[in-house]
N, C-alpha and C positions, 0 to 999 in steps of 0.2 A: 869492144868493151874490155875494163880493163877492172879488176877488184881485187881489194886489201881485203886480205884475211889475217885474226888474231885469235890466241884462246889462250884460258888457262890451263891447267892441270886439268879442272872439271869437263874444259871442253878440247880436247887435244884430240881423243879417239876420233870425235864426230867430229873435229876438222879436216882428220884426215879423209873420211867417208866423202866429205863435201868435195876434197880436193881431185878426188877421183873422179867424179862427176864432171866439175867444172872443167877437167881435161877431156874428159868424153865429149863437153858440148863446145869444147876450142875455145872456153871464155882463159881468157890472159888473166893472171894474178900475181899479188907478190904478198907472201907468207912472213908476216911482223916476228911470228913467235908464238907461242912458247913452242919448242921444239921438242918435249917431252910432256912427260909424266911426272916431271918434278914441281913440289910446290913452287907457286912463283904469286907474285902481286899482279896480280891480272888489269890493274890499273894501268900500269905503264903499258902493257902489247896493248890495251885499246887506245891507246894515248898515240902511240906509234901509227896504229892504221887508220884514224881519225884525222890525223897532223897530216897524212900524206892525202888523202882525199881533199882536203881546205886547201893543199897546194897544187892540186887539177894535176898530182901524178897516178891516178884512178877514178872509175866515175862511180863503183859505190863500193862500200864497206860492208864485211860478215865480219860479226865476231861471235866467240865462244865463250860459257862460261857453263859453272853446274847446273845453270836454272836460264841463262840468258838476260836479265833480270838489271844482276851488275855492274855488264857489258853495257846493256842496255843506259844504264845511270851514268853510269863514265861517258856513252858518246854524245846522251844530249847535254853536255856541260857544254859542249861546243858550238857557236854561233854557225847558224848553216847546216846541219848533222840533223835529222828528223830518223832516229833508231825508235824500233820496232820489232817487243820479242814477241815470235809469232810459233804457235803451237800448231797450228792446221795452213793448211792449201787455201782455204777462202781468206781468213784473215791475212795471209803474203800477198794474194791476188787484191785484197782491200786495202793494205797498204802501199801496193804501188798504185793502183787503180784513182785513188780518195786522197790520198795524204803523200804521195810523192815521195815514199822513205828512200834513202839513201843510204839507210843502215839498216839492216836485220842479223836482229841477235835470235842465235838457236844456244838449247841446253842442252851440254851432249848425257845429264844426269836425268835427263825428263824426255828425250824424244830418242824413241829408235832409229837407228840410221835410216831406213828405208822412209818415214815420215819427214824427218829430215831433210832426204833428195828430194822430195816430191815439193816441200815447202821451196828450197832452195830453187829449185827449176821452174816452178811459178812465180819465183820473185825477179829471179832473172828475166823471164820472158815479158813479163806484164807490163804494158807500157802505162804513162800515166794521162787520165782519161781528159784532166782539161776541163773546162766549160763550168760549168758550178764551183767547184771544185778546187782553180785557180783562186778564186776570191779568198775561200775558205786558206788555203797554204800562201796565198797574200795575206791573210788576216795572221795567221802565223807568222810567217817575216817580218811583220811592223813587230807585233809582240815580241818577238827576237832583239830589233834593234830600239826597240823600249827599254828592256829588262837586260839584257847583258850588255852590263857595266865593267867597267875593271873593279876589281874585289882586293880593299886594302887588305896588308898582309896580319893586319889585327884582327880583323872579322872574320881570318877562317879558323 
């Protein structure tokens, strides 16, 4: 397995917390940015690790931000991205389990590092359960390929 990681300013510290982990459990990654503590538009690094997931160079995405939140709003702009900011161990374990995320956003201004790895390590492990379930993230995909349209550049 292979994962994009991004964050902003908010979430740099707890990326790096995650990065340590993700080396501890031998998951492969590649790190978009922000590389500090300096202000930055936290739009573009999720736009970066979102753009390489839709091109099958990783199989999911973490990103960071103060709240997760943001992250979160940036990646599902993207057709195919089902992001998920997730506060607890059951809700990471529910969204890979029920809804097949392919992005979990953490806050590094809301979650302790040690909550963090524990959410992180159940998202990575959790496979997705299938059977019910399928229909429900097929019922999502149609609605995907309903609703995202190309957006003339007057309407944003």
């Amino acid at each position: 397995m292979k994962i994009a990681l991004a964050s902003d300013q908010g979430g740099f510290r707890l990326k790096q917390e995650v990065i340590a982990l993700v080396r501890e459990m031998k998951v492969e990654f590649e790190d978009f940015g922000n590389h500090s503590e300096e202000p930055v538009n936290y739009v573009e690094y999720g736009m970066k690790a979102c753009e390489s997931f839709l091109a099958g160079n990783c199989d999911r995405v973490i990103l960071f931000c103060g709240t997760g939140l943001g992250m979160a709003i940036v990646a599902n702009k993207f057709k195919g991205i089902r992001a998920t900011p997730c506060w607890s161990v059951d809700a990471a374990t529910v969204s890979r389990k029920h809804n097949n995320a392919n992005c979990l956003t953490l806050g590094g201004r809301v979650l302790p590092p040690e909550t963090a790895k524990a959410i992180v390590r159940a998202w990575l492990t959790t496979e997705f359960e299938g059977g019910r379930h399928s229909l429900r993230v097929g019922t999502i995909l149609a609605l995907e390929d309903k609703n995202f349209k190309p957006v003339e550049r007057s309407r944003r």
